[in-house]
Residue, then its C-alpha position, 0 to 999 in steps of 0.5 A: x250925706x249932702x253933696x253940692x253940685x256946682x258946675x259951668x263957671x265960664x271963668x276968664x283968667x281977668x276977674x273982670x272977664x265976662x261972658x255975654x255981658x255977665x261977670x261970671x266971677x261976680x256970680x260965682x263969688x254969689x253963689x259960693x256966699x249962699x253955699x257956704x250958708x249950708x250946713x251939713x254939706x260933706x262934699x262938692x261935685x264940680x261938673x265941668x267948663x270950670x273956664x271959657x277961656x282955658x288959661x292957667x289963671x281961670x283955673x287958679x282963680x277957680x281953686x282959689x274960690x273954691x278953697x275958701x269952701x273947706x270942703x273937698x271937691x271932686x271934678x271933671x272936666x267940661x268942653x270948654x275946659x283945656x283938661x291937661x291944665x286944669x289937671x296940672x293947675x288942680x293938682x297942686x291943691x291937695x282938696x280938689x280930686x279928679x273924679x274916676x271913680x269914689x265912695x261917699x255916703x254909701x255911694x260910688x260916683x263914676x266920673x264919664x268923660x264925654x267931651x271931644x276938643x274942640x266940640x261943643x256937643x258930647x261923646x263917649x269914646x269906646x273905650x271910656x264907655x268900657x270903663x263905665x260898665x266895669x266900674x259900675x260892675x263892681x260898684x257895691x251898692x247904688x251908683x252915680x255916673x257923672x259926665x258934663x253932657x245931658x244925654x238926654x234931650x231937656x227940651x231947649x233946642x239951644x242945648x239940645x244941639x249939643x247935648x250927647x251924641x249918641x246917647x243910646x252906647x250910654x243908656x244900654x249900659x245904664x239901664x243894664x245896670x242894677x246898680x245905677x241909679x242916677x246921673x248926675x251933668x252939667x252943661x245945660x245951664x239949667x235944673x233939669x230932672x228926667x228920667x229913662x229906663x228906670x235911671x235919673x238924671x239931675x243936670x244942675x243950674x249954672x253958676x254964672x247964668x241959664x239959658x232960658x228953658x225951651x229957647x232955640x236962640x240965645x236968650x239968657x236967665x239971670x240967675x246963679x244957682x247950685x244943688x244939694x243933694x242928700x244921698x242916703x242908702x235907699x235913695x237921694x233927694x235934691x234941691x236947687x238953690x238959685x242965688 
């Protein structure tokens, strides 16, 4: 089954709202264009910071762009995201689906919530980590946990001041599980593809734009990307498209 990735929009409730001088609805109009070229692609998994200014408009906007995709997309929120309006705003289209916990293609995806308001870094509360071991316990067959924040570091001094914070309560419980195979984040602005402990994770490109890989300061790639992933019963591939 092919499943899309797109994450970090950074939407602003004007469709002219731009972020470090880049027009972040511009980009992601591009990169939906390339998207829909694919064939074959079951579903969409939206990875979070949908918008950078929190307003009702941006998650509108968001829908309303995402719509045109026929798909369903199965989300969660980033820590930019205001998630009570997001939550509301989404719930009126019936194709967009808050990601808990879901079956496709032979595979359970467990969407982990690791953001705290008003941070730019990431957590997993105890009781959110609890939930965790519990789905994957009663996954049957192989599993993928979603969350915005790389827990691993990636190497970008940038990013790797606010990546998940502690790590470690995340990867006990991966690397117990038999069933976890991959993680799957956001939030990096970049295509990362690490390993630990027997465990992938995949942090997908940014539609808007990436941060340049290894900068410890604010230097920006100007590419719009997303990924498709192809998950069959014995395992996945992927790929990244930049746009």
């Amino acid at each position: 089954m092919k499943i899309a990735q797109l994450t970090d929009l950074h939407l602003f409730a004007d469709k002219n709202g731009c972020l470090l001088g880049r027009d972040t609805h511009a980009a992601l109009a591009r990169v939906l264009a390339g998207l829909g070229k694919e064939e074959g692609v079951a579903a969409v998994l939206l990875t979070g910071d949908v918008s950078q200014d929190e307003s009702e408009a941006s998650y509108r906007l968001a829908a309303e762009a995402l719509a045109g995709l026929g798909l369903p997309v199965h989300w969660i929120a980033g820590n930019h995201d205001k998630r009570q309006t997001m939550a509301r705003v989404f719930d009126e289209h019936g194709f967009l689906h808050p990601l808990e916990r879901t079956e496709l293609g032979g595979w359970t995806f467990i969407g982990v919530d690791s953001c705290v308001a008003g941070q730019d870094g990431g957590r997993i509360a105890d009781a959110e980590l609890e939930r965790m071991r519990r789905l994957l316990g009663e996954a049957d067959g192989p599993a993928a946990v979603v969350l915005h924040h790389h827990p691993l570091a990636v190497g970008t001094p940038l990013l790797d001041d606010c990546m998940l914070s502690p790590a470690a309560p995340f990867w006990r419980i991966a690397a117990a599980s038999p069933a976890l195979k991959l993680a799957i984040c956001g939030h990096a602005h970049g295509d990362y593809s690490l390993a630990y402990r027997g465990k992938a994770l995949e942090a997908g490109p940014a539609t808007c734009f990436q941060w340049r890989q290894g900068a410890c300061d604010i230097e920006i790639d100007d590419r719009h990307g997303y990924r498709l992933f192809d998950f069959a019963a014995d395992g996945y591939s992927v790929r990244t498209v930049f746009v």
